[in-house]
PLY file of the C-alpha trace (Angstrom):
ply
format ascii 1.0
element vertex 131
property float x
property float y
property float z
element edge 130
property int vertex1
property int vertex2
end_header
-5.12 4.01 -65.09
-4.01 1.85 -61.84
-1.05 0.78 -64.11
-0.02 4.45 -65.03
-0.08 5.47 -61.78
1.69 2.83 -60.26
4.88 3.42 -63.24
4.49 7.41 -62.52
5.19 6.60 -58.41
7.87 4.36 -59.34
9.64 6.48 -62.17
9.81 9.71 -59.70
10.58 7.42 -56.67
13.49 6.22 -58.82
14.32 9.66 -59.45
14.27 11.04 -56.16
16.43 7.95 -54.64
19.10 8.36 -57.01
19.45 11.87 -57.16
20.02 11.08 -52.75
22.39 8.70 -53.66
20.50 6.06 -51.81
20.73 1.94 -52.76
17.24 0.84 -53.09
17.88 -0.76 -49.93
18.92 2.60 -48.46
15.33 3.76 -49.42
13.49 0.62 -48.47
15.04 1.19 -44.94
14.03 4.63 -44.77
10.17 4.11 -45.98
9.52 0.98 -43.61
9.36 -1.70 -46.52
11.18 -4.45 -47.60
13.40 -4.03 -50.12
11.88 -6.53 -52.40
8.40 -4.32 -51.94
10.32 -1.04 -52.74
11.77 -2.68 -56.42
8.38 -3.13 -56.71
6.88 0.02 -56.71
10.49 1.66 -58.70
9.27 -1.24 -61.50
5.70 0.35 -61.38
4.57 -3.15 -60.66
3.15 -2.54 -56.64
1.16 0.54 -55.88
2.06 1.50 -52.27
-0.78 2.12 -49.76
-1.38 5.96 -48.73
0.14 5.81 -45.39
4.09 4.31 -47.73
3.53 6.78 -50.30
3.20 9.41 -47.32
6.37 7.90 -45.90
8.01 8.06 -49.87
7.34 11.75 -49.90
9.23 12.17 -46.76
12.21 9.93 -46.78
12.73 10.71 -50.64
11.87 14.43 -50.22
9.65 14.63 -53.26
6.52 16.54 -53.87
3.56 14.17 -53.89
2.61 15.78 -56.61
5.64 14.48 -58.32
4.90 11.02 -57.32
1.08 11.52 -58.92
2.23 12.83 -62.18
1.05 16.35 -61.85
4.15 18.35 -62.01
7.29 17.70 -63.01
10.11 16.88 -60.60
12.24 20.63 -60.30
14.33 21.92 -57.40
11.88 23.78 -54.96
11.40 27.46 -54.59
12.75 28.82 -51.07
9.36 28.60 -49.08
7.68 25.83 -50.94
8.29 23.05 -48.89
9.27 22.69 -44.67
13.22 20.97 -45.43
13.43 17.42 -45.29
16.80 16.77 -42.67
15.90 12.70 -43.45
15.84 13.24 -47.44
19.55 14.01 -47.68
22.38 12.18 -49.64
23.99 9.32 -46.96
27.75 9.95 -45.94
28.75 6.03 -45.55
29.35 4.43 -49.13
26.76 1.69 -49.81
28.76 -0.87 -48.54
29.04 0.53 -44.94
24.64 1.05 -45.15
24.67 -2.91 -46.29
27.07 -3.97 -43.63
25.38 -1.81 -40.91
21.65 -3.14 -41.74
23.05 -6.97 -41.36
24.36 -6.04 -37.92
21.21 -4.10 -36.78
19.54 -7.95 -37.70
22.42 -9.76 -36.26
22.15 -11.69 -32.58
24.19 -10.83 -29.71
26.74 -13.36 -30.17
27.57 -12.32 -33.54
28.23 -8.94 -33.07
30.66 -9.88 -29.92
32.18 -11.95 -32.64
32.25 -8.89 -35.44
33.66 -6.87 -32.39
36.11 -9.00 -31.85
37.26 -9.40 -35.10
37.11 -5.57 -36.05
39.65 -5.07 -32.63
42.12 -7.68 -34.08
42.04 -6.22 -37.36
43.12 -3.27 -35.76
45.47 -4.30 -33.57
47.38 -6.08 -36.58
46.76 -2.39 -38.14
45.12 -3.87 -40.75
41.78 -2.54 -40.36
42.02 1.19 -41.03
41.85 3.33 -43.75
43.27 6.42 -41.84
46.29 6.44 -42.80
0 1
1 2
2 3
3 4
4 5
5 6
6 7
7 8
8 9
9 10
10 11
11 12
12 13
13 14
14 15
15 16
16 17
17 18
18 19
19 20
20 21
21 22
22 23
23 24
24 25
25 26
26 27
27 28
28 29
29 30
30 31
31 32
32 33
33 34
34 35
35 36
36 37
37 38
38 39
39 40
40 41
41 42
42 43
43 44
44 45
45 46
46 47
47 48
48 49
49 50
50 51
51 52
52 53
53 54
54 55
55 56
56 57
57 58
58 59
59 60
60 61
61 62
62 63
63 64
64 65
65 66
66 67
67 68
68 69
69 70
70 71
71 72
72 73
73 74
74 75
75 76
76 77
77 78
78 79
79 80
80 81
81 82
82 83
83 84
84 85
85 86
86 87
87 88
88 89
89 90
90 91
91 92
92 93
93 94
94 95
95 96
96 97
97 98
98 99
99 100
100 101
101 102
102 103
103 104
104 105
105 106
106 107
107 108
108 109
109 110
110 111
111 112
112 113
113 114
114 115
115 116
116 117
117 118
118 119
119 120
120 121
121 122
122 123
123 124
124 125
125 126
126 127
127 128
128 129
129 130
C-alpha cells in the first residue's frame, strides 16, 4: 500500500510539474526540497512527509486528492479551489531558472565577478538578445 501511494504522489506530481512547465529543479525549489529528494518522490521511490506534500499541493497547484489517488487530475470548476498565483507556468526558459539558482548560492565575490563579466559582454554588444 506504502508503495502505491508513494508511485500515485509521484505520477500526479509529475503531472502537475510538467503541465507548469517547471524542471524538476524548478519544482524542488518551489516545495523546499532538494532536487535529488523531489526525483524521488516523481520515481514513487520517497514518500514526502505531510507538511512537503502540503507544500506539493501548493507550489504544483494540484488537488490533494489528486496526489492520493482519489480523483483524477481535471481542470477545476470556477469556485472549486482559492487560485494558486505560485502554481503558474515560469516566464524564464530553464536555463535562466538554472543559472539564477547557482547565483542565489554563489559568494559575494563571484557575483561581482558574473557582474562584471555580464557588463563587458555588453559593452562589446555581445551579450543581448534584443536586437
Amino acid at each position: 500500500m506504502e508503495k502505491e501511494l508513494a508511485q500515485s504522489i509521484g505520477q500526479a506530481a509529475r503531472q502537475a510539474r510538467k503541465s507548469l512547465e517547471l524542471t524538476q529543479e524548478d519544482a524542488a525549489e518551489r516545495i523546499g526540497v532538494s532536487a535529488e529528494f523531489y526525483a524521488r518522490i516523481e520515481r514513487g521511490h520517497a514518500l514526502p512527509s505531510v507538511p512537503t506534500f502540503a507544500r506539493i499541493v501548493a507550489a504544483l497547484g494540484v488537488s490533494a486528492d489528486t496526489l492520493l489517488g482519489l480523483r483524477p487530475e481535471r481542470p477545476e470548476r470556477r469556485g472549486d479551489v482559492v487560485p494558486n498565483w505560485t502554481a503558474s507556468p515560469p516566464t524564464d526558459s530553464p536555463e535562466v531558472r538554472r543559472l539564477v539558482r547557482r547565483l542565489r548560492r554563489a559568494s559575494p565575490a563571484t557575483l561581482r565577478l558574473v557582474t562584471l563579466l555580464v557588463k563587458e559582454l555588453e559593452r562589446l554588444g555581445g551579450g543581448t538578445n534584443d536586437e
